[in-house]
Structures are given as C-alpha cells and as structure tokens.
N, C-alpha and C positions, 0 to 999 in steps of 0.2 A: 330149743332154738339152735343147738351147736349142731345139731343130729340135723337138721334141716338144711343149715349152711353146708355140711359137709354131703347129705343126699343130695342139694343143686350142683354144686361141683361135679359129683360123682358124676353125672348127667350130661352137664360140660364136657364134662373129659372126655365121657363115652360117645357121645355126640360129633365129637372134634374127632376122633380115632375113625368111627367112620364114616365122617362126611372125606379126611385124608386117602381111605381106602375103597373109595367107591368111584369107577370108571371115571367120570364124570369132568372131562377138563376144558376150562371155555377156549386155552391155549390150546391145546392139543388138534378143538374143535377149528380155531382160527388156522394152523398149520394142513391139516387134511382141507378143510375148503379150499386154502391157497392153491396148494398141491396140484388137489382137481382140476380145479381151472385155470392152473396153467396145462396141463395133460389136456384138458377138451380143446385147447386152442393152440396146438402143438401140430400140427401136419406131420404125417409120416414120412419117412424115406423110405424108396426103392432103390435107392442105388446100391450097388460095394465099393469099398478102395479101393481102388486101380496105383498104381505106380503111376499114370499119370498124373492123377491127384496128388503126389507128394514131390512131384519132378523140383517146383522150385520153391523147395523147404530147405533149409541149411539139414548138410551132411548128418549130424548128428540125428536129427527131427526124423530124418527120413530112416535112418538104422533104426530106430523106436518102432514107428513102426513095422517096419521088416520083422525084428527081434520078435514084437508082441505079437505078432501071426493075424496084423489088420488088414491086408491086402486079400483082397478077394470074398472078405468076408459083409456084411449087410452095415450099411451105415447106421448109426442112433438118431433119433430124435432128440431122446433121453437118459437121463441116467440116473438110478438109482442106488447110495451107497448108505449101507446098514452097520454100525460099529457098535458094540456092545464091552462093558466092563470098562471102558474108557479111563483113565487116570489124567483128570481134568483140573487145572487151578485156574479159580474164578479169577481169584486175587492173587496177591505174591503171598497170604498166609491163611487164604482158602480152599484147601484141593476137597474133590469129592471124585466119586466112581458116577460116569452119566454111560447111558445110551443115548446116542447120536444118531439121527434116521434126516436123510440131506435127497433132494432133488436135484439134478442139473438139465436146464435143456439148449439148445442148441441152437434152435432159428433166433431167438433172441438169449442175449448170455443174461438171464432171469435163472435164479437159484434161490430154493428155502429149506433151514435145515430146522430140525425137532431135536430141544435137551429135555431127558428123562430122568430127572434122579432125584438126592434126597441131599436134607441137611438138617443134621441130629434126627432126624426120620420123621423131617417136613417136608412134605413134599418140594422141591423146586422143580422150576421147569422154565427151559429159553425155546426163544425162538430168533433165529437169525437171520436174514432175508434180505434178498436185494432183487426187488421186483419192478420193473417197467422204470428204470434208474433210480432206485429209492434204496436205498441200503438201512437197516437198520436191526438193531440187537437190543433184544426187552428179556429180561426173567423177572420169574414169579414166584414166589415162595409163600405156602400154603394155599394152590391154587389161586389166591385173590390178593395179593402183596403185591404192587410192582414195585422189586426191588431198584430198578434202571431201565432204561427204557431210551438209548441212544439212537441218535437220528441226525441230520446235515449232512452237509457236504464231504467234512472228511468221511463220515462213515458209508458214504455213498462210492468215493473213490478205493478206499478200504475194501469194499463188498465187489467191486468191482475186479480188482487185483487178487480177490480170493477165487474169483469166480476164472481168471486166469490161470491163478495155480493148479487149477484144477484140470485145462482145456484137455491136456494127454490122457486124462485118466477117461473122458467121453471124448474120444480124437476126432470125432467128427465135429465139436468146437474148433480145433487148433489149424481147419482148413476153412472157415468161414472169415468173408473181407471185413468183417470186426477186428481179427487179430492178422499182426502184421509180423512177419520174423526177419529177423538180423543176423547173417553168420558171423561169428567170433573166431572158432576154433574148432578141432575137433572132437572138443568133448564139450562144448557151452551153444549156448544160442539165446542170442535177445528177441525178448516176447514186448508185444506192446498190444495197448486191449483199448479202443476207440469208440463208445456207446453213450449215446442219452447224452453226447456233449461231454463226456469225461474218460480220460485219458489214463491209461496207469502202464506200467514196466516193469519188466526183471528177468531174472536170467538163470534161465534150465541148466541143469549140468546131465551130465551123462558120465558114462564108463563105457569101455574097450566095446561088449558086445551088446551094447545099442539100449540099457536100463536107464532112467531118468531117472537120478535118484537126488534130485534137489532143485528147490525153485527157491533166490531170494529177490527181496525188492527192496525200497527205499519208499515206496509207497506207497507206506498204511501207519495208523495212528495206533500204539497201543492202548488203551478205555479201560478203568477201572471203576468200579460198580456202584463209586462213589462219585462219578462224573469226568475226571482228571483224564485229559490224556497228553501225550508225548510221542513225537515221532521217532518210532528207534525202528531198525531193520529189524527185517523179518522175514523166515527161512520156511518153508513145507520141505519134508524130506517123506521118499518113499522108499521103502524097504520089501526085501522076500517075497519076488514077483514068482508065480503059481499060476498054471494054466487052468482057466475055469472057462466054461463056454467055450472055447473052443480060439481062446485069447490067452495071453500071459498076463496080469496084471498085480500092481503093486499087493500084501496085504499088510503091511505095516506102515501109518502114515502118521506123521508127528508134525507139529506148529511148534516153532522156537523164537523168543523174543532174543535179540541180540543187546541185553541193556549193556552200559559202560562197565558197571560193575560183574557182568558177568551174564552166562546165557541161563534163559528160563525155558523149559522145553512145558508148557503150559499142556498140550494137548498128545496123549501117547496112548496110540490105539496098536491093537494088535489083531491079526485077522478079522480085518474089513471084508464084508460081501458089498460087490458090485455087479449090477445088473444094470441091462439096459432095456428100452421101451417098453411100463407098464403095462400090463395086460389092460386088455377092454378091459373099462368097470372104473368104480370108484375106490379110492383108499380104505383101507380098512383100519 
C-alpha cells in the first residue's frame, strides 16, 4: 500500500512539473488576443513630427523632443516595450525577477501589459490593462490561481495615469487632444490625461539638455495582492537614453512608491527595448 501512495505522488508531482512547463497559458492567451485586437483596430500614421506639431508644448516638452531626434521622423500608432530580468516587489515582502512585455497605442490611450515569471518555481503571471476605460491588474499563480484580480474606479484612474506616464516614451500620445500640458518652468511641465470620463495628473521633469527623467502624480492608489489599497505618490523615473531606430530613448525605467515611512522602488528594469508599430501579423 505505502509503495502505491508514494507511486501516485510520484505521478502527481511529475504531472504538476509538466503541466508548469508546458507552453500553454490561458493568461498569456487572454493578453496576445487583447494585443491583437487592439493592433487590428489601430489605424496607421503617415505623418512625421514637424516643429509645428510641438509649437505649443511647454519649453521643456518641446527640447525632448528635439534632444530625442523626433522631428522629422514617422509618427507611431504604437508602441511596443520589452523588459527582461526585471526586479519586481509584488508586495512590500514579495520581490521576484518577471519579464515585462506592455503595449501602448495612441488614437485611444488603451495599454496592456504581460508578467512572466516565477514563485519558488510556480509559475506566476499578471496581466495589467486598461482598455476602452477599464483599468485592471489580475495574477495568476500556477497557471490557474487567481491570486487578485483588481478592478474599479480607482484602478481605472490609476491605469489611466500610468498610461500618461508613459505618453514621451510613444510621443506621438503627448500631442493628441487627450492630454493637455501646463508650463511650470524650465525643467517641469504639467500633464493632465482626459478619457472615458476620467481625469488624472502630474508632472514631467527634465534636465539642461532636453532628457525626461521623472514623471510624479498624486493620482494612483497603491493595491496589495491582498486587496488593501492607499493613496501615496508615485514617481516613473527614466534613465540612460541610447539612440536605437534612429531615436534616443530612455533604457532604464523604474516605478517608486513614495510611502511615509520611506520610498519602495517596486519596479527596476534595466535595458528596455522599444519599438514602435507592429509588424503585419499577429503576436507571437
């Protein structure tokens, strides 16, 4: 009998190891269909930046792009950013290594992004999205757990404000009548982001020769995986911009929680690839 209990185990186990190890993710499957159709229903551009298109952007906005070498160059539809090795905390006493694979498009500020990784070598996986004004942030752990699965208003305003922080990195967001700018100074600029009925803010910095290197707000809710959330600032900073395409862009981009007790830098990537309008075809 012992020899029997311990062969069905064995079976178990072996079972569970590669059902973990086999392609097959219904989340994965939910983020590529998203993907897609948002890409099939994404209209091209034919224009380039012109200096006219940035005439009446606050002084800072418009050195970005000068500095990043946008003018004259082909507008996006879209944007596709790939981060790998990631050092990510779920929680304040959760970190794990994800890959990050995120959409951004442009005629509507609609963004979905794919987490890839592991915990104790279970698979997890998120998915975080804020589609046709829906914002919401789900993982999954061993393929079929839903660990959380957040959704509402604040996380819709949240999704929205992240989808902000993002507009410079596909700049052909940060000149559509969604987003509205404010000059401050010469090295800030207020952003404000107006969709689906919901409104969100914050404020770009820059340096001397025209690099963004900081977006913070007032509003987004930080969400712990246990449900909880609280409203504390919150910082994107971008780092070590590299001309790839024929562009300069950030490759180091970090998320910081600004708590009372002290700051959490939750999210620390290093050499991001950015791309912009997928090729024909569907995701792979």
């Amino acid at each position: 009998m012992l020899l029997i209990i311990i062969g069905i185990l064995l079976i178990v186990i072996g079972a569970t190891i590669v059902y973990f190890n086999i392609p097959y993710s219904k989340t994965r499957i939910v983020f590529v269909d998203s993907a897609d159709n948002l890409l099939a229903r994404t209209a091209n551009e034919n224009d380039v930046f012109t200096e006219q298109d940035i005439a009446g952007l606050p002084l800072p906005v418009q050195k970005y792009f000068r500095y990043c070498g946008y003018i004259g160059t082909p507008k996006m539809s879209s944007m596709k950013a790939s981060f790998t090795d990631v050092d990510f905390i779920l929680d304040k006493n959760k970190q794990v290594k994800i890959d990050y694979t995120q959409y951004n498009f442009v005629d509507r500020p609609n963004r979905i992004a794919y987490i890839d990784s592991s915990m104790y070598g279970i698979p997890f996986e998120g998915l975080d999205a804020f589609i046709d004004g829906h914002g919401s942030m789900k993982g999954v752990l061993a393929k079929s757990i839903t660990l959380f699965d957040q959704t509402g208003p604040s996380m819709d305003k949240a999704s929205l404000v992240t989808f902000l922080s993002e507009c410079l990195l596909v700049p052909n967001a940060a000149l559509q009548d969604y987003i509205t700018w404010e000059a401050v100074d010469d090295l800030h600029a207020k952003a404000t982001i107006s969709y689906y009925g919901i409104k969100a803010s914050g404020m770009f910095t820059f340096i001397e020769n025209g690099e963004a290197v900081s977006f913070t707000t007032d509003d987004r809710e930080a969400v712990t995986s246990d449900g909880r959330s609280e409203k504390v600032r919150w910082s994107a900073i971008l780092q070590d911009y590299k001309e790839s395409g024929g562009t300069r862009k950030p490759t180091i981009l970090q998320a910081i929680w600004h708590y009372d007790d002290g700051d959490l830098m939750y999210f620390n990537s290093q050499g991001v690839v950015i791309e912009y309008d997928s090729p024909s075809g569907k995701i792979k």
